[in-house]
Structure formats: C-alpha cells, structure tokens
C-alpha positions as a printed NumPy array, in Angstrom:
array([[ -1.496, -16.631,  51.354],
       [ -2.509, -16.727,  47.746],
       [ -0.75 , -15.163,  44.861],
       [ -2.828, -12.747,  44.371],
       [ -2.879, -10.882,  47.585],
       [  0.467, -11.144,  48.063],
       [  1.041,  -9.127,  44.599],
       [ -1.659,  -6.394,  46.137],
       [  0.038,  -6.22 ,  48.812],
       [  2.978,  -5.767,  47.283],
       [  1.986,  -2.885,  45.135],
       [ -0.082,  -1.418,  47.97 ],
       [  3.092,  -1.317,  49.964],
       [  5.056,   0.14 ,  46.61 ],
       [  2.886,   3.13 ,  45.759],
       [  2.637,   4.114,  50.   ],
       [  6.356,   4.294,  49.935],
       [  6.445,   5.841,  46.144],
       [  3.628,   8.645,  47.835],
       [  6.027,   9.052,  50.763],
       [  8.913,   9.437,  48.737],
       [  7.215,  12.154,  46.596],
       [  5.875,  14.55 ,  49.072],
       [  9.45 ,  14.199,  50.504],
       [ 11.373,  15.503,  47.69 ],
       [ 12.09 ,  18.531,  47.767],
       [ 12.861,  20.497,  44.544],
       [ 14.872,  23.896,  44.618],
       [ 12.272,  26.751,  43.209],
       [ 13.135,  29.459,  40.993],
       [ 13.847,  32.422,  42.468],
       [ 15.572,  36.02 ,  41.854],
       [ 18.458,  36.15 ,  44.477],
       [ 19.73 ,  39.792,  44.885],
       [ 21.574,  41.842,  47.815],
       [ 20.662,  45.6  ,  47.753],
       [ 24.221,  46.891,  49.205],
       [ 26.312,  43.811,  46.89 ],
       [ 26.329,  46.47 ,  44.117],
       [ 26.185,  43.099,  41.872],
       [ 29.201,  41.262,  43.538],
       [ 29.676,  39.027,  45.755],
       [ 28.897,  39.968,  49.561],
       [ 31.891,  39.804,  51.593],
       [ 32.166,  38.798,  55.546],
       [ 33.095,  41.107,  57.556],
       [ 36.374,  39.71 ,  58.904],
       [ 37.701,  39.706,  55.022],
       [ 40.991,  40.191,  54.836],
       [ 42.413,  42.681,  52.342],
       [ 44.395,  40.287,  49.59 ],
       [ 47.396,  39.226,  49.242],
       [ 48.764,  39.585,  45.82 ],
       [ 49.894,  35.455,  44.902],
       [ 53.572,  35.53 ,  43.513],
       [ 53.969,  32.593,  41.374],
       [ 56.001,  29.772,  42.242],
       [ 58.998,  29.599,  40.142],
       [ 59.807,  26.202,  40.968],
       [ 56.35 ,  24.953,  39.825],
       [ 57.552,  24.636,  36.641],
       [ 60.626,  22.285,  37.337],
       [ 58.216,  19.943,  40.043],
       [ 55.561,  19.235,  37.541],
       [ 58.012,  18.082,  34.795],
       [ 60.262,  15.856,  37.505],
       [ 57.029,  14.162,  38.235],
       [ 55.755,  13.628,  34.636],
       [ 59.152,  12.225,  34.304],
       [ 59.312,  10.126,  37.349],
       [ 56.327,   7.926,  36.376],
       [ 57.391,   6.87 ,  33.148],
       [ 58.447,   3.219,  33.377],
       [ 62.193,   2.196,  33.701],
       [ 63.816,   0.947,  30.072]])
C-alpha cells in the first residue's frame, strides 16, 4: 500500500470518528429551572426529617491539635 493512501485513509478514518464524537457530545443548555410551590428554596422530600440542632463537639478541639502534634517528626 503506498504512502499516500495509507495517510487518506488515515484521515478518512480520523474525521469519521472526530464526526462521531461530535454529534455525541452532549452539551448542557441554558435553561430557567424554577419550582412553583419551592417559594425560592430548595424542594424538600417528603420523608424529611425535622432537624436536629448539631451540638458541637467539645473534644474537637483537643483531637485536631494531638494530631497536628503527632506528625511532627521525633527530635
């Protein structure tokens, strides 16, 4: 096979899977996204939980800096 149908091939081959690839891609389109009964917040499922109020962990505190101290090196 000469040179020069191998290179046509080639870039035959290229652009088909170049076209393919394009009309695959999918881009996401601009759009308004709104919920009538959201009031302009977040929807919420319907098993939703009422909350919890977090307490915060004392003890936090104390962990982080034994850690940050515990991977220093030894001197």
């Amino acid at each position: 096979m000469k040179l020069e149908i191998a290179r046509g091939l080639f870039l035959v081959g290229a652009l088909g899977i170049a076209a393919l690839a394009l009309a695959a891609w999918e881009q996401p389109r601009t759009q308004v996204l709104s919920a009538v009964a959201g009031n302009g917040q977040c929807l919420l499922p319907r098993v939703a939980k009422a909350s919890v109020k977090a307490r915060p962990d004392n003890d936090l505190l104390l962990f982080m800096f034994g850690m940050s101290q515990g991977m220093r090196p030894q001197s």
